[in-house]
N, C-alpha and C positions, 0 to 999 in steps of 0.2 A: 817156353813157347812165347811166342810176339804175334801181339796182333799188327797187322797193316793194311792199313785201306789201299797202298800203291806202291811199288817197289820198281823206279823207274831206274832204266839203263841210257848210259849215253848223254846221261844229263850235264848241259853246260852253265846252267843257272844257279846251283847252287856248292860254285866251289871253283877250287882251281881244278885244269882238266878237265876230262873226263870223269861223268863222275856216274855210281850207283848210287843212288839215294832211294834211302828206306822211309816210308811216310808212316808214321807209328800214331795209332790210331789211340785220340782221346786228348782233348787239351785242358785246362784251367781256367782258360781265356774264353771271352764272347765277344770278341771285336766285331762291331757293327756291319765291316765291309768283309770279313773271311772267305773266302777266295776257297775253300777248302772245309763246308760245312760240314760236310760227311767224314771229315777227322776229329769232330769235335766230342765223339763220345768214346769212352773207352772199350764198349761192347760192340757189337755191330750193331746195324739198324739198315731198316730196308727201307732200300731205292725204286723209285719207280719214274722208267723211260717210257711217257704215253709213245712218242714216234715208235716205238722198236713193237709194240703190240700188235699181234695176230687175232686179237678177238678169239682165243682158242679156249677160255674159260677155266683154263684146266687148276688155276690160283684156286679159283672160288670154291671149287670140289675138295680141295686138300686143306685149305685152312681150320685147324682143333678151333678154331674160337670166332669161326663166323666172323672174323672182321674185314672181309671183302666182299664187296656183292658186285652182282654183274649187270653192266647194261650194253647190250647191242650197241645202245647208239651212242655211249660215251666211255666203255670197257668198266675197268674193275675202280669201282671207291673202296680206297681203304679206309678203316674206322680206326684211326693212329690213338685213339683211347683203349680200343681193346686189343688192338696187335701187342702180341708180345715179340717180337722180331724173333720169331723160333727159328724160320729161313724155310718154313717147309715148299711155300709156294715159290717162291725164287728156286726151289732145287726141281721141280718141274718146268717151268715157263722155257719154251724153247729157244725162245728170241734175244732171252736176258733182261726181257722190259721190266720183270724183278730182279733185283740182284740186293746183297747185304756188300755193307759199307766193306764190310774190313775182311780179313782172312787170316788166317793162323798158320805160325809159321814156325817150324823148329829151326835150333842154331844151326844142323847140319842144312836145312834147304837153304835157306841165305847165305851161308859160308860156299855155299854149289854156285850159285846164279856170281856172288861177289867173286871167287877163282876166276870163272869163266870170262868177266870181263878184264883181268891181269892184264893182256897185251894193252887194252888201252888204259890203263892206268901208267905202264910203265912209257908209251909215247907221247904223253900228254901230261904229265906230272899230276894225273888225277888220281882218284881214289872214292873211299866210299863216305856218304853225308847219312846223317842221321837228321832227319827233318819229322814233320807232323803236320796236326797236332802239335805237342809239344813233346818228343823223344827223355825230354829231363823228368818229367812227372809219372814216368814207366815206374816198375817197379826195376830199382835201383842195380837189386844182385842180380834177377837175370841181364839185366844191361850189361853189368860191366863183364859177363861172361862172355857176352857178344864183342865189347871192344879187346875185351882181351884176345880173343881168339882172329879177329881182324888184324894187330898190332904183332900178334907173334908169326903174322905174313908178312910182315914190314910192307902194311899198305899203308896210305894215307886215310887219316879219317879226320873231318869235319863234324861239329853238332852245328845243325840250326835249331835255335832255340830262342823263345821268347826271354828267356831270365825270371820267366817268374813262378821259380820252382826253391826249395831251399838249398840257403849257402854247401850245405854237405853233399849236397846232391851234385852241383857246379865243381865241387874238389873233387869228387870222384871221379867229374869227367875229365877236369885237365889235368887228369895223369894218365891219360890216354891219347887226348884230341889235339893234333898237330895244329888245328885252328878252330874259331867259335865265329858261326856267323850268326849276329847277336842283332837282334832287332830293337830297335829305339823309336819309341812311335811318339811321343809329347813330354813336357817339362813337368807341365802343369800337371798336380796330382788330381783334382778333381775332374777336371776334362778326361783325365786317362780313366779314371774310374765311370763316367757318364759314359765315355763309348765302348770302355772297353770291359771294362766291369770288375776293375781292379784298382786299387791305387798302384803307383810306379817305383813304392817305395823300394819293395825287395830287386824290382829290377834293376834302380841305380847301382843301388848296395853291391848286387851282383856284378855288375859290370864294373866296378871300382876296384873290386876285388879282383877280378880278372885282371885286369890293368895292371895292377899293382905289382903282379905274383909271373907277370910277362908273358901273358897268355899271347897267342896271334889271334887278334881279332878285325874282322867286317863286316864293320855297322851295318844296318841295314833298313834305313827309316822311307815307309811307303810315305807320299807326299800327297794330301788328303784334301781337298779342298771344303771347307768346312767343320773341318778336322784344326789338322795341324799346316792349315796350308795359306795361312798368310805370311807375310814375311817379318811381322814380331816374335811368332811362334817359331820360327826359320830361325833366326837371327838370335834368340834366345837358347835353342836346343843347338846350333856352331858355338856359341860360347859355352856352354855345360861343356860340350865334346871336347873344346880344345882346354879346358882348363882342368878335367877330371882325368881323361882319356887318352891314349896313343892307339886307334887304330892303323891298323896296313891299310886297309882302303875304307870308304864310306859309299854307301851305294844309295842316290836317291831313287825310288822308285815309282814310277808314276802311278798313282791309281788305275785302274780297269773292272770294268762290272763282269765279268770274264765268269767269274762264280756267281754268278747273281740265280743262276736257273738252279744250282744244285738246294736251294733251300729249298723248295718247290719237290724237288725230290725224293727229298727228306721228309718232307712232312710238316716245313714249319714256315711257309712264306712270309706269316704275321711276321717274323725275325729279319725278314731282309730288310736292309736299309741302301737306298741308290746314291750314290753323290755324283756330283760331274765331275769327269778326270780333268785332272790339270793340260792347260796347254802348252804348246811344246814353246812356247817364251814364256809361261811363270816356272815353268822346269830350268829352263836356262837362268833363270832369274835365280831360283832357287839354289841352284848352283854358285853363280854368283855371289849369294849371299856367304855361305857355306867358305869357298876359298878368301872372301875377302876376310873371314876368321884365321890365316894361316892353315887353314883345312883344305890342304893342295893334291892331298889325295883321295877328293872327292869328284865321284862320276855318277853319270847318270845311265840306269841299267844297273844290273843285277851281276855281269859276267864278270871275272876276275880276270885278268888276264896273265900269262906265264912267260915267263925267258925260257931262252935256248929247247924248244921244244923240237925234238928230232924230227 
């Protein structure tokens, strides 16, 4: 079984084509700015949508453990100390203003939904991504039951993946994944561990080895201002690239507060952190910096683009 908080179709952002990407619920990582809070555990955990409330109470009556009270004039508090995220009030509310992060999923319902989009796989040179969370820190044997069973449809498959899961883990997927789109967020070990809550060591490692062994890979480093978003930091993390690495493309990305409401949802606003997105000339800047490395197959966005597409 797989858990996934979102299993989106038609997706152009993370891969060549058309693509099905799976969001597999639960990461390693606590980046400051995650875009995707409600992936970060490996269980479910409940959401709560104040706009989508009807004031119908019906949470409060069904919760085993009292951790939601009601008030007319501001709906249900939940008590995120005593919720055990059991799902009972999300499976009555009518509106969905509760709902759990994630959903369960057997190999055959995912092998149904990935078939069904085949035509656009095959006019678009897409296929299906394994995104998150982090899909690498899954448990490993049902994984690779799923790539297998994707690979023996001779579809394409992509992991997004942060790198920071172990080297055996990375080999077992690239004897599956036709490419890695690999995220690269700072040089700096301590900064990466201050925001991210890791050192960057196994992620280099990872990515080296990748390189090495001729993996296809697309960087993919969010551009953070206050982060990694000067241009020492720029200018340092173009030289690692081109002196360790051969990606196929580098993707900079511009930050966005876009996820900033889902920690609120989740239950844990204290964890949000806001920064200002870059502007579209220190992006161009950025860019700049980037190719003046020989790193000429660096763009700005996320999309890949494809030849000879029918």
């Amino acid at each position: 079984m797989y858990k996934l908080f979102d299993l989106q179709r038609l997706s152009m952002e993370n891969g060549p084509g058309l693509r099905t990407t799976l969001f597999f619920s639960g990461c390693p990582l606590r980046c400051a700015w995650c875009h995707n809070p409600e992936g970060l555990y490996y269980n479910p955990v409940l959401m709560y949508f104040p706009d989508r409330c009807i004031q119908c109470a019906a949470c409060e009556h069904v919760c085993p453990v009292d951790a939601i009270s009601y008030n007319p004039e501001v709906g249900p508090t939940i008590d995120r100390a005593l919720c055990t995220n059991c799902g009972d009030c999300a499976a009555v509310c009518p509106t969905e203003s509760l709902v759990m992060s994630a959903k369960t999923y057997s190999l055959e319902e995912i092998m149904h939904t990935v078939l069904r989009d085949r035509p656009f796989y095959d006019r678009s040179q897409g296929g299906v991504t394994f995104s998150g969370g982090e899909p690498l820190s899954q448990n490993m044997k049902n994984l690779e039951e799923l790539m297998k069973a994707i690979k023996a449809e001779r579809i394409d498959l992509s992991i997004d993946t942060s790198g920071h899961v172990p080297l055996a883990n990375i080999q077992t997927a690239a004897k599956y994944a036709d490419s890695f789109l690999y995220d690269f967020k700072h040089l700096d070990a301590e900064k990466h561990k201050e925001f991210i809550g890791s050192s960057n060591e196994r992620i280099l490692d990872n990515l080296i080895w990748l390189s090495n062994n001729g993996a296809v890979i697309h960087l993919r480093t969010p551009v953070i201002p206050g982060f990694n978003g000067s241009e020492e930091d720029l200018a340092s993390m173009a030289e690692w690239i081109a002196e360790n690495t051969n990606p196929s493309t580098i993707s900079l990305l511009p930050y966005h507060r876009f996820g900033s409401d889902k920690f609120d949802r989740i239950g844990i606003p204290d964890k949000k952190r806001l920064f200002e997105p870059p502007t579209t000339e220190f992006m161009q800047k950025a860019l700049e910096i980037y190719r003046s490395k020989g790193l000429q197959q660096t763009q700005i966005g996320g999309a890949i683009l494809v030849s000879n597409v029918i």
